[in-house]
C-alpha positions as CSV (number, residue, x, y, z in Angstrom):
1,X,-10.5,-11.9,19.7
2,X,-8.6,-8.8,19.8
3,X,-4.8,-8.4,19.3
4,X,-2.3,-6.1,20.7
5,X,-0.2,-4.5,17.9
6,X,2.7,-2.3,17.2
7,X,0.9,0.1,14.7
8,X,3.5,2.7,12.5
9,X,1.3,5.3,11.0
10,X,2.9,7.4,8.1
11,X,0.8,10.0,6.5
12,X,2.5,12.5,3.5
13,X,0.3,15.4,3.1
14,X,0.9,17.1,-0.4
15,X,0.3,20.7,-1.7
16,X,1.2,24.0,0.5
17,X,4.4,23.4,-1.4
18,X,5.3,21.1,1.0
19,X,5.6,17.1,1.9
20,X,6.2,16.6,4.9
21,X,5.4,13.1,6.6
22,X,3.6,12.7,9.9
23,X,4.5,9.3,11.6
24,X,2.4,7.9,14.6
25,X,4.2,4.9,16.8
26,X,1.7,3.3,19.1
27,X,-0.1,0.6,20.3
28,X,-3.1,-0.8,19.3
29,X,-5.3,-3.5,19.1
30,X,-6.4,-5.3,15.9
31,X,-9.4,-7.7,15.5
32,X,-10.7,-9.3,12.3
33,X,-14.0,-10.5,12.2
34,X,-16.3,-11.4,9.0
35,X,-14.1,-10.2,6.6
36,X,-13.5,-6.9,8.1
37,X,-10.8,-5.6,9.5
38,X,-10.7,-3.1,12.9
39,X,-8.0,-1.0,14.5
40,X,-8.3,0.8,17.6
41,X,-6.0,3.1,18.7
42,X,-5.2,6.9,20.5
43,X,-3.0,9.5,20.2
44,X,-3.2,12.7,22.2
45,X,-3.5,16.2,20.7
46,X,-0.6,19.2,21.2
47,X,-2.8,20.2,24.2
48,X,-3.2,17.0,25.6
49,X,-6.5,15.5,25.1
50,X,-6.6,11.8,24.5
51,X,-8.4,11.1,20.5
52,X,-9.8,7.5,20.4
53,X,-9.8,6.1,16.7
54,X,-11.0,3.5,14.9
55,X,-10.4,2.2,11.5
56,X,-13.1,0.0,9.8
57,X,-11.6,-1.6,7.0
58,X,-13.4,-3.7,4.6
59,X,-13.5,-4.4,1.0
60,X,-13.4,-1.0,-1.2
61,X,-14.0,0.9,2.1
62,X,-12.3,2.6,4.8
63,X,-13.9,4.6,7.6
64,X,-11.5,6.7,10.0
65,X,-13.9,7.8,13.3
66,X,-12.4,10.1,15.9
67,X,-13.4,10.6,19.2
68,X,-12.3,12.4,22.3
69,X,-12.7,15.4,24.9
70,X,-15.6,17.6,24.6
71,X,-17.8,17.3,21.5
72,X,-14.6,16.1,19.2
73,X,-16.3,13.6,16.2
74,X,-14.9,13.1,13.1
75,X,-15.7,10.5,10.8
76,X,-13.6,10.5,7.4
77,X,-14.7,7.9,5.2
78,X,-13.0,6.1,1.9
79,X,-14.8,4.6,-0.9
80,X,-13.3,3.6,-4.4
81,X,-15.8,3.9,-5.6
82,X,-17.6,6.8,-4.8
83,X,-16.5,10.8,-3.2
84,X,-17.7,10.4,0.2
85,X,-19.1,13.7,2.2
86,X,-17.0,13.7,6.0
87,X,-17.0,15.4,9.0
88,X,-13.5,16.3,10.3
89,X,-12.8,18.2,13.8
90,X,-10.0,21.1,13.2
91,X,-8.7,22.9,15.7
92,X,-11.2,25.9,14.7
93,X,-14.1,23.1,14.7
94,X,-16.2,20.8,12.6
95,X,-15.5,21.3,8.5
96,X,-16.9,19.0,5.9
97,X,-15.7,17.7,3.5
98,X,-15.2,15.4,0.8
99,X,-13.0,12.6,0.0
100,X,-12.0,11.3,-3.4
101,X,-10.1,8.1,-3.1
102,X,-7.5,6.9,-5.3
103,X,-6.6,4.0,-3.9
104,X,-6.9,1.3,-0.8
105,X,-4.2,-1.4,-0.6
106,X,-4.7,-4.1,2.2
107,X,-1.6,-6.9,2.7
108,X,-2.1,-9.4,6.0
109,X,-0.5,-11.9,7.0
110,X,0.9,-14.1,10.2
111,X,2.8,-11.5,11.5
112,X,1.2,-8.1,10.4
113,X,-1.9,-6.0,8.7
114,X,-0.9,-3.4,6.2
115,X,-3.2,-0.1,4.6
116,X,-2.2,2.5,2.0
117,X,-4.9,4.4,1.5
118,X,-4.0,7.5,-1.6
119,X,-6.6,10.2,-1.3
120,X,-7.6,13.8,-2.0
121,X,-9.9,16.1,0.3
122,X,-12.2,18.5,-1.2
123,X,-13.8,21.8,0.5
124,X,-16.6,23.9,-1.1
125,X,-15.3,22.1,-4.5
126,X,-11.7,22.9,-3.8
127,X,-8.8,20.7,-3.3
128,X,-8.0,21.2,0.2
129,X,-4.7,18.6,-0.7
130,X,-3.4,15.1,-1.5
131,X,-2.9,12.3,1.4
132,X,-0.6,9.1,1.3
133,X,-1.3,6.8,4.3
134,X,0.3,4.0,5.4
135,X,-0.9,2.0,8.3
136,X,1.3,-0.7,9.3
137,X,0.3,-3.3,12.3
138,X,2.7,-6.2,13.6
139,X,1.1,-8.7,15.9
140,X,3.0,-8.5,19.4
141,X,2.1,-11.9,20.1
């Protein structure tokens, strides 16, 4: 059964010379179901359009799929164990790319659902830059 939640969302990009955190209030809803763990949420672009997410979040493993207006996909996943090849939606279209994951940190309890996820993205064999995230979700009811 699905839960409503209060999700904070706190990213820290790093490089550009530059860190600068991004944070995301919203609500969401939260379901956990054979050991894995699901948010869904949206957030609207600068122009408008309405992004539907959804975080998949299971041992070793994060997936971060992004839907919305138009042909908008993009499907960033997380693995500890392995670089993962992506597909993220810029504003000048589809890139890929490739994630290197440092670390994933899940913390649940009663009252709330915690990710840090620490990774790098890579372009054509370059570091694009460095990611913090935090996703925190507390359980309205």
């Amino acid at each position: 059964m699905a839960r409503k939640v209060w999700l904070t969302i706190t990213g820290i990009q790093k490089g550009f010379d530059q860190e600068e955190p991004v944070t995301l209030v919203t609500e969401g809803s939260y379901i956990h179901k054979n050991g894995v763990h699901y948010i869904f949420y949206s957030e609207r672009t600068e122009e408008g359009a309405v992004i539907k997410n959804r975080l998949t979040i299971s041992p070793g493993n994060v997936e971060l799929r992004k839907t919305g207006a138009g042909n908008f996909n993009s499907v960033l996943i997380f693995d500890t164990e392995h670089n993962k090849n992506c597909l993220y939606q810029s504003p000048a279209g589809p890139m890929e790319l490739m994630s290197d994951t440092k670390k994933i940190r899940v913390l649940h309890g009663d009252a709330h659902f915690k990710l840090q996820l620490k990774y790098s993205l890579i372009m054509n064999g370059m570091l694009v830059s460095d990611y913090d995230l935090t996703v925190l979700a507390k359980f309205m009811e």
